[in-house]
C-alpha positions as CSV (number, residue, x, y, z in Angstrom):
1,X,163.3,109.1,83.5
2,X,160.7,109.3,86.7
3,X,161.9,109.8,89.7
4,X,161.1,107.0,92.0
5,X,158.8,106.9,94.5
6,X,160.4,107.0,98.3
7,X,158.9,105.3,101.6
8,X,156.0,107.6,102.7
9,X,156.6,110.2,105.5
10,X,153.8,109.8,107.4
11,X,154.4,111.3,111.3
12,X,153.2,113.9,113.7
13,X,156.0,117.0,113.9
14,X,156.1,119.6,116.7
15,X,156.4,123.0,114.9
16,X,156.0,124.7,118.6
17,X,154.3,127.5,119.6
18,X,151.7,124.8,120.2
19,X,151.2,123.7,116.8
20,X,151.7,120.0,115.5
21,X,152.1,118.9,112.3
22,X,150.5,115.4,111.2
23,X,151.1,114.4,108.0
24,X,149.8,111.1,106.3
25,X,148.8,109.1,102.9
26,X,146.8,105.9,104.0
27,X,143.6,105.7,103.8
28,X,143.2,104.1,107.3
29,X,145.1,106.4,109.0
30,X,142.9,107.7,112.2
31,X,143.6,111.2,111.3
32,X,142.0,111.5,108.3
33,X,138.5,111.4,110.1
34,X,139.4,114.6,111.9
35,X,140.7,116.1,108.7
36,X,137.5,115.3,107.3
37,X,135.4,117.0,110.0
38,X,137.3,120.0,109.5
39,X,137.4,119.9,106.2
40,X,133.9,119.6,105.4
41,X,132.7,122.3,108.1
42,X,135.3,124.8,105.8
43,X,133.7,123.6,102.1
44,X,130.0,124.5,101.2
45,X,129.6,123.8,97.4
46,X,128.9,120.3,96.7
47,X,130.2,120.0,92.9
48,X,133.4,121.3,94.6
49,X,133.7,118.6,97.9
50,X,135.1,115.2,98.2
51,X,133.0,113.0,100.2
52,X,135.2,110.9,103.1
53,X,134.7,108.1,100.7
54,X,136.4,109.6,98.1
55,X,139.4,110.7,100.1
56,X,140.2,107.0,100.8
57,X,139.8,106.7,97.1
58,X,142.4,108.9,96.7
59,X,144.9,107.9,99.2
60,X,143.9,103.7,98.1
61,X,145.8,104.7,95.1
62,X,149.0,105.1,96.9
63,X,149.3,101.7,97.3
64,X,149.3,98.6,96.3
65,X,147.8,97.4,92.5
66,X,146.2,100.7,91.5
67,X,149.7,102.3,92.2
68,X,151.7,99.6,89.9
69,X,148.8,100.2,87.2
70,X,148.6,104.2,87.3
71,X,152.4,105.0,88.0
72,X,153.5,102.7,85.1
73,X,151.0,105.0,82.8
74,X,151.3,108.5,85.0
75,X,154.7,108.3,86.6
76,X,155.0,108.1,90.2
77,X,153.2,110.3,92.1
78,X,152.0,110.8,95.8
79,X,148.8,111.7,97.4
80,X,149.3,113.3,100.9
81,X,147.2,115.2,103.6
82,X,148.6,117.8,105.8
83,X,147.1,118.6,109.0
84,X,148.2,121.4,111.6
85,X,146.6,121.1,115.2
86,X,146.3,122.7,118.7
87,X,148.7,120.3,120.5
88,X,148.7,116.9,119.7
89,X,144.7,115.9,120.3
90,X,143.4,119.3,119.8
91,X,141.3,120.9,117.1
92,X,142.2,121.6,113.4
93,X,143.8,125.1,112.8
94,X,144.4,124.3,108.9
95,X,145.2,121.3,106.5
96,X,145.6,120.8,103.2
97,X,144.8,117.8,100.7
98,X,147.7,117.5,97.3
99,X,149.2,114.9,95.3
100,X,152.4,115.3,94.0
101,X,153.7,113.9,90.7
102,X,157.5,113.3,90.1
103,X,156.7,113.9,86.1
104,X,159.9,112.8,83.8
105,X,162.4,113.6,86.7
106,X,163.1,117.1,85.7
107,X,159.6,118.9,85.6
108,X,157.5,117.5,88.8
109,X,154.4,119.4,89.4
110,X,151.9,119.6,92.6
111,X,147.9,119.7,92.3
112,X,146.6,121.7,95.1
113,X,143.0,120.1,95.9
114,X,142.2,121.8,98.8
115,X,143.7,124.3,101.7
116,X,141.9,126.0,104.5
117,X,142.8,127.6,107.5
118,X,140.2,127.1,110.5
119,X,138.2,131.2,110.0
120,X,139.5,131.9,114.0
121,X,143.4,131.1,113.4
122,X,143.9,133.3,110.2
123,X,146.8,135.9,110.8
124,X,148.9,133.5,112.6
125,X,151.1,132.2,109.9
126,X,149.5,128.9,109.2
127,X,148.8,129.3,105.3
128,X,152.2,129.9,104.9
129,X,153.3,126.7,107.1
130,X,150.7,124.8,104.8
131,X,152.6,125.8,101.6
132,X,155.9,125.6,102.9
133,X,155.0,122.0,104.2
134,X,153.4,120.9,100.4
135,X,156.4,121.9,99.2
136,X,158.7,119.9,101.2
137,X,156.8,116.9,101.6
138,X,156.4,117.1,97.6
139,X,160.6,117.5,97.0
140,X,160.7,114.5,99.8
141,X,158.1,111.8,98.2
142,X,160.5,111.4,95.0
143,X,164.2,109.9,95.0
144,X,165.8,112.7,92.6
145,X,169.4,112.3,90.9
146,X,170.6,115.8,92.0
147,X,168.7,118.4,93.8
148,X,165.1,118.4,93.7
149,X,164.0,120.6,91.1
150,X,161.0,123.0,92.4
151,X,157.8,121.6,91.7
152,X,155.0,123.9,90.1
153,X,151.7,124.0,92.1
154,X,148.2,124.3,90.5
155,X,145.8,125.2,92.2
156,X,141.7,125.4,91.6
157,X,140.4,128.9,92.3
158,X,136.7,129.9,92.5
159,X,135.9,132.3,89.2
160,X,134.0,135.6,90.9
161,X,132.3,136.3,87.4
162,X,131.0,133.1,86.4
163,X,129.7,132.1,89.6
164,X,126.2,131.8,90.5
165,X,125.1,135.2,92.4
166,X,123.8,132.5,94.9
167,X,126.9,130.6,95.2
168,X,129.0,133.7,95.8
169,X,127.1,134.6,98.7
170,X,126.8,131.4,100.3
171,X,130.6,130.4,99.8
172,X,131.6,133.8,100.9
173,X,129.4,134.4,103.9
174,X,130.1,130.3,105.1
175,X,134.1,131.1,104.6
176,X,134.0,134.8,105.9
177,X,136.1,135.6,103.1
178,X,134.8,137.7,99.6
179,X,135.7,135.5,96.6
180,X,138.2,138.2,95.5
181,X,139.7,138.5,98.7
182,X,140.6,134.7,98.1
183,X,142.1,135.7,94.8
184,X,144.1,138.5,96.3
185,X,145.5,135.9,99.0
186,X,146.4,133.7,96.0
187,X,147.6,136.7,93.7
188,X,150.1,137.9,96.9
189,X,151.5,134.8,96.8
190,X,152.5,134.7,93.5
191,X,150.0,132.6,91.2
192,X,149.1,133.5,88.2
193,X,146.1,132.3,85.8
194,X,146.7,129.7,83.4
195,X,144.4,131.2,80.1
196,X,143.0,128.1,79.0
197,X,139.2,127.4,79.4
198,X,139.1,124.9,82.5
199,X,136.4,122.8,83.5
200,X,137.0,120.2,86.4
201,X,135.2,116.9,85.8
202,X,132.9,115.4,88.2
203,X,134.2,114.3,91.4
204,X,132.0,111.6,91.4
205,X,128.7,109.9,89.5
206,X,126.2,112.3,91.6
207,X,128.4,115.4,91.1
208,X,128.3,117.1,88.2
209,X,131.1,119.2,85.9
210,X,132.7,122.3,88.1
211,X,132.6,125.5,85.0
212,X,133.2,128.0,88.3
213,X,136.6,127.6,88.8
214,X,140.1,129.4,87.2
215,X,143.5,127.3,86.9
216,X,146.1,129.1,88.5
217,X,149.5,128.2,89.2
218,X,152.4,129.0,91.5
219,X,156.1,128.8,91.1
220,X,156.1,129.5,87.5
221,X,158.8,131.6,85.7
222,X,158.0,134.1,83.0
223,X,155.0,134.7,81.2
224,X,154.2,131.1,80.0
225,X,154.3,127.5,80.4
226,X,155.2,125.1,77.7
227,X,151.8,123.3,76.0
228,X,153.4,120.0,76.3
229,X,154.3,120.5,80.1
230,X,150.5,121.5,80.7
231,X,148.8,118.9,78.6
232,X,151.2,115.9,81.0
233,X,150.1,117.8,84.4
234,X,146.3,117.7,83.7
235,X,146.4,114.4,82.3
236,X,147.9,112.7,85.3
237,X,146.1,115.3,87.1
238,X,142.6,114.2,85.9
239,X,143.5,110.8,85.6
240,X,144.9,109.8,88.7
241,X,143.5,112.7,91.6
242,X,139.9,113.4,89.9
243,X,139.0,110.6,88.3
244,X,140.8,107.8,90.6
245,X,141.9,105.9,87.9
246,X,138.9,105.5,85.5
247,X,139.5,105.7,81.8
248,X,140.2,109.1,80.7
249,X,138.4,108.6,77.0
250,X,135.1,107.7,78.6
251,X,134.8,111.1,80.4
252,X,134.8,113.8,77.5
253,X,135.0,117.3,79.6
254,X,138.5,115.7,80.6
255,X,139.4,114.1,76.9
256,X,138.5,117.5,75.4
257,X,140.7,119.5,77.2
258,X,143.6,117.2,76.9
259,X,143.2,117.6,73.6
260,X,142.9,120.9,73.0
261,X,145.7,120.7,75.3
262,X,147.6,118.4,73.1
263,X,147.0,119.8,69.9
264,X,148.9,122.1,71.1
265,X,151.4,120.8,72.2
266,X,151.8,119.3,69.0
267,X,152.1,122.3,66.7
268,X,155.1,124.0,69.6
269,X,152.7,126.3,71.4
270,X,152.8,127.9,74.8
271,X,150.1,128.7,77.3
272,X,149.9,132.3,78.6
273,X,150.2,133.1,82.2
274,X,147.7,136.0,82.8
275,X,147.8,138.2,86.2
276,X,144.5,139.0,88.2
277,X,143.8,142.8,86.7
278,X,140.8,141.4,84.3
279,X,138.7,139.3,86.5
280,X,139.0,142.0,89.6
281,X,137.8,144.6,87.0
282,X,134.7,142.1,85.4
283,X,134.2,141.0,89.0
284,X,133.8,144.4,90.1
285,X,131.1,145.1,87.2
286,X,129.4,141.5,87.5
287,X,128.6,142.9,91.6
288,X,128.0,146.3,90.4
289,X,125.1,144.9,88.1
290,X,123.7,142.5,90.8
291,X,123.2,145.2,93.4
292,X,121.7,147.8,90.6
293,X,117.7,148.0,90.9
294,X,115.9,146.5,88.4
């Protein structure tokens, strides 16, 4: 049985040492213009961005008709932006942008759409403030008969091999930060790879399928995840945060997945959770190629 859905937490929290926390899920909330600002100054790759239209998208489906319609299919779920600034009015040190889905009551999961922290506040402790708040807000958004079970959290992580030698650079060098040294971040944290061939699906109708990017996931025990568990995650995943809504059939990089996904599922199988070892080695040969002469 779903957990239902609680009244939204949407406030501005002193964390001190100067830093507020402002966290809402409306689509006319006043913040979410500055979260945009900041957020498009820290993303670079198109296929990869939401434009400020398609974060109201997103947080329209909190409410109203497209809620009743989705969480009757999906289970309840929440979409919710965190923001940590300088002060009250000041500028953006970090944010982050998740929904998080209550699942069947016992196996809620979290997808991860984007975190940054501004490039001239890293080393103060805000990533971990961001995760710590995802994970709290998450537990709060869901009325659950015991304690709140711990939610997993997938996240979508640039692929160093298969990216473009042009993308690298120019994520890298707008970010500061190497694409591995974004998985090691990630890999110190705890995640670990889901090995399944992932393919995000347009964002929208002028964006086109996103074949850079690894599934990882945090929070997970052992060395797998149950097929069945995967296969519901991505389809209220896809569903609901990528897709807003639209009919899952019609997009087929999303139905074939699912049903890979579900094939599985069917015949008992479990997805392996992979650590970071191959793709820092094949990364490591993919640069050492670029950089040899021709």
């Amino acid at each position: 049985m779903t957990a239902p859905a609680l009244p939204p937490r949407d406030r501005s929290e002193d964390l001190g040492e100067g830093v507020v926390l402002h966290v809402f899920t409306r689509s006319d909330d006043p913040r979410l213009v500055r979260f945009f600002e900041a957020y498009d100054a820290a993303f670079i790759l198109e296929d990869e961005k939401e434009d400020l239209n398609g974060f109201k998208a997103c947080l329209d489906l909190n409410q109203g008709a497209a809620y009743e319609r989705l969480s009757k299919v999906y289970g309840a779920y929440r979409e919710i932006v965190v923001m940590l600034t300088e002060g009250g009015e000041g500028r953006v040190l970090g944010a982050a942008n998740f929904i998080a889905y209550a699942g069947d009551g016992t196996d809620p999961t979290i997808s991860l759409s984007y975190i940054f922290v501004d490039s001239a506040e890293r080393r103060r402790g805000h990533f971990a403030r961001l995760i710590a708040c995802i994970r709290a807000e998450a537990s709060a958004s869901f009325a659950w008969p015991g304690a709140a079970p711990e939610p997993l959290i997938f996240i979508e992580m640039n692929d160093p091999v298969n990216m473009s030698a042009e993308d690298y650079a120019i994520d890298s060098a707008h970010a500061g930060l190497d694409q591995v040294d974004r998985l090691r971040i990630w890999e110190r944290r705890g995640a670990r790879i889901v090995d399944m061939l992932y393919r995000q699906p347009p964002l929208s109708a002028q964006q086109t399928a996103d074949s850079d990017l690894l599934l990882g996931v945090l929070g997970a025990h052992g060395d797998s995840l149950s097929a069945c568990q995967l296969a519901a995650h991505m389809r209220r995943f896809f569903a609901v945060t990528v897709l807003k809504g639209a009919d899952l059939a019609a997009v087929p990089i999303a139905a074939d997945q699912l049903g890979r996904l579900d094939t599985a599922c069917q015949r008992g199988e479990r997805i392996a959770l992979k650590g970071f070892e191959r793709v820092f080695s094949e990364a490591d040969r993919v640069l050492r190629d670029r950089k040899a002469p021709a």
